[in-house]
Structures are given as C-alpha cells and as structure tokens.
TIKOL-644415 format. One record per residue (C-alpha): x, y, z. Coordinates in steps of 0.02 Angstrom, whole numbers, plus 50000, padded with zeros to 5 digits. Example, Ala and Ser with C-alpha at 12.3 -4.5 7.8 and 13.67 -1.06 7.14 Angstrom:
% residues 2
506154977550390;506844994750357;
END
This chain:
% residues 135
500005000050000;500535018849939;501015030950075;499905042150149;501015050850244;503055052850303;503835039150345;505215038450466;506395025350369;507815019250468;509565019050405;511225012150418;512885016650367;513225001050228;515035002950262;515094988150381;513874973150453;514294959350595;514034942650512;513694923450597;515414915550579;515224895450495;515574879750627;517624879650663;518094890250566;519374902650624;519444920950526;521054933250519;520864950650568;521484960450375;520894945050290;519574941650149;518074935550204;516494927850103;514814922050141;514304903250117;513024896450044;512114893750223;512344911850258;513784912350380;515524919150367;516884910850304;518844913750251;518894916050054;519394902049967;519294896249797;517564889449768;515954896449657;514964896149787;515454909849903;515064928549898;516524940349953;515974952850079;517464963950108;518974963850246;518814956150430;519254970950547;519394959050687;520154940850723;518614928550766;518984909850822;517344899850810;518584884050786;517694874450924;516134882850903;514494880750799;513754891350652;513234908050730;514284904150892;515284921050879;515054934350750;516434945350638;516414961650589;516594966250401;516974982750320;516644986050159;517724999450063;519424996849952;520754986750022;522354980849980;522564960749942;523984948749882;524114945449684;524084929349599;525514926549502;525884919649318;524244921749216;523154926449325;524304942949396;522944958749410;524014973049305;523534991149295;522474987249128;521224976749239;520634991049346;518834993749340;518814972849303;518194959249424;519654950249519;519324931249602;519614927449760;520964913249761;521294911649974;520944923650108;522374935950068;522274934349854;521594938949729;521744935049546;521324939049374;519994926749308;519054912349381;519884898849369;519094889749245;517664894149313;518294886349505;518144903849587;517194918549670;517174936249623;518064943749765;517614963249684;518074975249580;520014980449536;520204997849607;522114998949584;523494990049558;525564991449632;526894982249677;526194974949870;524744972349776;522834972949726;521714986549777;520004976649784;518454986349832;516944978049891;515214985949886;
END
C-alpha cells in the first residue's frame, strides 16, 4: 500500500555489518572474508559458491564453536590484497575489472576455469598488491 504520509525510514551506514561466523572456522583480522552458501562467514577460498563481503577488521575463532557461535565484523570499502602470480597477475589494465578470490589474502585475474568467486572490483593496482573494493 502507497504512502499516505512521512515515513520515518531507518538507516544504516552500509560501510560495515557483523556477520554469523560458519562451525570451526577461524577468521584473520585484515583478511578476505565471504559468505557461504548457508549464510555464515567464512575465510575466502577458491570455490563458486561463496560471495566476498569485504575485509575482517577483527580476528574471530569459532574453531570449536557452531554456526552463529561468535560473530565478525566486516567493512566494506577498498582494500589492499595479495596478487596471483603467472596468468592470473591483476596489472594496471584490469582496473575497473572483476578480480577472484583465490585464498583469504589473494586475489586473481579470472576464475579459474570457472573454480572461483568474484572477490570485487580492481580499484588499483602496485607492487604489494591489489586494491579490491567491495560494495
């Protein structure tokens, strides 16, 4: 049904969001993190199955825990990640591209053969690295 009158529509920032961590799992403060398919967070890793959600501000060690046990926090933005090597190194003409999340700390040029995740998009590119940002 159409409005009648104001609304007061609550907001939040979108920069950040505190997600259920998966059964042991442990999850590295800096590192990439991605959702699962059963909604809880998880290190990146290749698979095609996982959505990448942005960087892990904190360390969270659910390792003897169950799903939803502990939470992390995730902060979206543009952060700096490790680059794949060989064929798959990001260069400065794949900014603006989607990179694929190969671990929890890299990133790489294409899928995989289809075996990975998009981790984001390419902001930049030098030596330490990848500039991935995550929306």
């Amino acid at each position: 049904m159409a409005l009648t009158a104001d609304r007061n529509t609550p907001a939040r920032g979108g920069s950040g969001l505190s997600l259920a961590v998966a059964a042991a799992t442990i999850i590295f403060a800096g590192s990439l993190v991605c959702r699962n398919a059963a909604g809880n967070a998880v290190p990146g890793s290749t698979s095609t199955t996982l959505k990448a959600l942005g960087m892990a501000s904190e360390r969270v060690d659910n390792s003897a825990g169950l799903a939803g046990d502990d939470h992390v926090q995730i902060e979206k933005g543009v952060y700096r990640f490790g680059n794949s090597a060989s064929t798959d190194l990001i260069t400065i003409a794949d900014i603006g591209n989607d990179c694929y999340v190969v671990d929890d700390q890299t990133v790489a040029k294409t899928s995989g053969t289809n075996t990975r995740s998009i981790a984001g998009t390419v902001f930049d590119v030098d030596a330490d690295g990848v500039w991935v940002q995550f929306a």
